[in-house]
N, C-alpha and C positions, 0 to 999 in steps of 0.2 A: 707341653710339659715344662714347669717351670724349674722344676730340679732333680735330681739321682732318684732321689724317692718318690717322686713321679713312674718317672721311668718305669722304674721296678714292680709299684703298684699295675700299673697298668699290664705290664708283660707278667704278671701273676695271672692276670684271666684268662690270658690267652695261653700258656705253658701249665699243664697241670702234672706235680710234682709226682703225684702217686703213680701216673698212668707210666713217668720215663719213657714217655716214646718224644724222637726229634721232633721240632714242629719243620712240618714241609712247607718247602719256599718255592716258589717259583713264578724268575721274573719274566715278564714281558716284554715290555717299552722301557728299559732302560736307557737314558741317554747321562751322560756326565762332561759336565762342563766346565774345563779350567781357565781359572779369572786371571789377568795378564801380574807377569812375573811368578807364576808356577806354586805360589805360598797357600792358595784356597785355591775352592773350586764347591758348583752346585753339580745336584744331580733328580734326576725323578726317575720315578720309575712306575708301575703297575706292578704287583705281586699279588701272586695269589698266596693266602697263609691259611694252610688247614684248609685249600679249595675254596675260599673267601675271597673274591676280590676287594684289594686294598690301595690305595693310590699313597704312595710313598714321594716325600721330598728331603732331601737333603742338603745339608750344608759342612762345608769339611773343611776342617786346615792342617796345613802340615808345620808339624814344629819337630824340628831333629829330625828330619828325613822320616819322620813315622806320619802317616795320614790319619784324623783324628776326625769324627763325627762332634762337629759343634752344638749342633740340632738337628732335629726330624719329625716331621712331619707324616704322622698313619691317619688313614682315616677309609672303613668300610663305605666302598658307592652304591646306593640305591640305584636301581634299575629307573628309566624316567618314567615306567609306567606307575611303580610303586611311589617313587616319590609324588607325583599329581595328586595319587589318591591319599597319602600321608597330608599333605598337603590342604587337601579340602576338609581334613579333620582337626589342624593347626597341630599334628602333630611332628611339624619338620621342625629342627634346633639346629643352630650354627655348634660344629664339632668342639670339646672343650671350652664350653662357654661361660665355663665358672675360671677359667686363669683369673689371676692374676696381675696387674699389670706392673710391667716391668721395664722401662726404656734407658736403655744405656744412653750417655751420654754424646757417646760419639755417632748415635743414632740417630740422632734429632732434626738433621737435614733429611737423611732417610724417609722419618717418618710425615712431615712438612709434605713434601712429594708423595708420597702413598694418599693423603689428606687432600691434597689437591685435587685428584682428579676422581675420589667419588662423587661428586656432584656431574664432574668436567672428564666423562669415561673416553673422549676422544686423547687424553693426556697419556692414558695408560695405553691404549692402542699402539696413538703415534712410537712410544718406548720400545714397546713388545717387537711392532714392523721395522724398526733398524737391526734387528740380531736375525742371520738365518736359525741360528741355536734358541729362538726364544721358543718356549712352549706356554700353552695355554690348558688347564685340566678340570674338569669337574663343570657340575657339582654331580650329574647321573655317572651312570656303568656306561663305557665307553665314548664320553665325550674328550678327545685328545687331540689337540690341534698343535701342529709345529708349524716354523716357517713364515716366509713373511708374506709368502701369497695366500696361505689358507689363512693367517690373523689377521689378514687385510679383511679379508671375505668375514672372516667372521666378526669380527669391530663393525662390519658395517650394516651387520642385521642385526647388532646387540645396540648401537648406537643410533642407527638413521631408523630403523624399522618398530625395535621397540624401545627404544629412548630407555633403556635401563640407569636408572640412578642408583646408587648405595650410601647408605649413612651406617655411621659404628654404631650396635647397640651393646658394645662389651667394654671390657679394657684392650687397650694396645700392647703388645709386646715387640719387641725389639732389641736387636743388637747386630755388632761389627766386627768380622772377621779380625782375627792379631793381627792381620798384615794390611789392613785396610782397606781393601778391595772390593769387598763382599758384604754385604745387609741386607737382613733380613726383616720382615714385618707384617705382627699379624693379627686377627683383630676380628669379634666376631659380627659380621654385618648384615645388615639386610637389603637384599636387592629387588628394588621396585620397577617391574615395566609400569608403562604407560596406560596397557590394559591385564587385568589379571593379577590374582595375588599376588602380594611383595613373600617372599622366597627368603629366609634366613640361612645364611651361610659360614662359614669360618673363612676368610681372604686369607693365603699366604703367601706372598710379594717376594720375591729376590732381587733384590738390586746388586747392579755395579758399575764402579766408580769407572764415567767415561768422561777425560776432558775437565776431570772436579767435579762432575756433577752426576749425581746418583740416579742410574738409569734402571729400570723394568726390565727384569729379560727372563720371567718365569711368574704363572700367578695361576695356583691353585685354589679350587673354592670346592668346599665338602664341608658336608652336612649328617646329621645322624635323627632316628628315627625314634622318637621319644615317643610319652603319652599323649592320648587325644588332650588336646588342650597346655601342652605343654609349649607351645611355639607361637601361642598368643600375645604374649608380651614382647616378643621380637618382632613380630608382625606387626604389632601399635609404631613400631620406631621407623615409619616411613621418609624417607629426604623427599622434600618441596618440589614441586612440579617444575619445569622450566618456566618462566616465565614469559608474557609473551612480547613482544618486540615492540618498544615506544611508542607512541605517535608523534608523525612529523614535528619537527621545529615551524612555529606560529609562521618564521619568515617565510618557509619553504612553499605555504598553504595557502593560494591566491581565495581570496575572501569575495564572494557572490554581492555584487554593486544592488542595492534595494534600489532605486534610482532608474536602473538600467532593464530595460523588457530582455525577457530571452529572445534570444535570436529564431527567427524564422528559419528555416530550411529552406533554401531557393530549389522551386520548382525546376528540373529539367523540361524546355522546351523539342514537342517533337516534333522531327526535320519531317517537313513534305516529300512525300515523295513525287521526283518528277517524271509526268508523261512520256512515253518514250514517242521519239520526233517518225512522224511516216517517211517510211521509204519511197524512192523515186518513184516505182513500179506506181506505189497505192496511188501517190498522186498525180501521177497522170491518166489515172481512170478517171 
């Protein structure tokens, strides 16, 4: 949502004014995370709304001692059986995928890093595996990975098994906490295994600033279920295969002598076996 009247529109669908009943909430997997010197902090969570599963992220800064929502992130998860078969119909869409783009200034190393490693998915891994607090979400109903040994385990079936790549097929958005600790970034992409359809999604990144340099430590991906045929143009925007690895340098490749016969294999010679010598007895018969 790029501004207030986002917001509002969209929470219009879901709150209907006639009926005045509360919308019920209930969270799951809430984890919240505060970014060092106590001024921001991210948070995720799972919510059901109105019995709906929804996968929520957040971003928060505190100014005056009041905690203030910068942004957030809703998006309903298809189940992975629904999505396969949405899927074979190209009816899968990366969530909000008409933003807008919008990158703040102070974002712009941020988003350089987030760019980096759709091609190079071992970048965002390696990020993710230094935070025990990193989490990993989406894109079906109950994919939730935390921790640096279940995102190790899982980097290395998304990366060695099916070589998952992503390129943007949207606009980017971005921006950085007042206190500067925290950015965000998000963008809607398409992610291609190796074998099997490429998978349209919404990536949404959380970084923070470790050492000066803007690290991963949260990356959600959801998707929403459009018309047959609506998730075709997101599917066209495939990223390039890996390429595959050189061939040797000329010096390194001893060159086959014309000149020269191949070499014969030398026969092994087989040992005789020796007679065994008579004993005394035999020979004095």
């Amino acid at each position: 949502m790029a501004t207030r009247a986002d917001v509002l529109v969209a929470l219009d669908e879901v709150i209907d004014k006639k009926e005045k009943k509360l919308v019920k909430l209930d969270s799951g997997k809430l984890a919240l995370v505060v970014a060092k010197g106590g001024r921001s902090a991210w948070a995720t969570d799972v919510v059901k709304i109105n019995g709906t599963q929804t996968v929520a992220t957040f971003v928060l800064s505190n100014e005056d001692d009041l905690w203030l929502v910068q942004t957030v992130a809703l998006s309903v998860t298809p189940s992975a059986s629904d999505l396969a078969d949405e899927l074979g119909k190209a009816a899968v869409v990366p969530t909000g995928a008409k933003a807008d783009q919008d990158i703040a200034s102070d974002a712009k190393d941020a988003v350089k890093k987030f760019e980096a490693g759709l091609l190079d998915q071992a970048r965002w891994g390696d990020d993710l595996a230094k935070s025990p607090d990193a989490v990993v979400i989406g894109p079906a109903t109950g994919e939730v990975t935390r921790g640096k040994k279940a995102i190790k385990k899982l980097w290395k079936e998304r990366v060695e098994d099916k070589k998952i790549r992503l390129a943007v097929s949207g606009e980017i958005t971005a921006a950085v906490t007042a206190d500067g600790q925290l950015a965000w970034v998000t963008a809607p992409v398409t992610r291609a295994p190796d074998e099997g359809d490429p998978l349209p999604v919404r990536a949404f990144a959380i970084f923070e600033l470790v050492d000066d340099e803007w690290t991963m430590r949260a990356l959600t991906e959801t998707c929403a279920i459009g018309e047959p045929g609506d998730g075709t143009k997101f599917m066209k925007i495939v990223p390039p295969k890996e390429a595959p690895p050189p061939p040797p340098p000329d010096d390194q490749v001893t060159p086959a002598s014309e000149d020269e016969p191949p070499k014969k294999k030398k026969k092994k010679k087989k040992k005789k076996k020796k007679k065994p010598r008579p004993s005394d007895e035999e020979s004095e018969e």
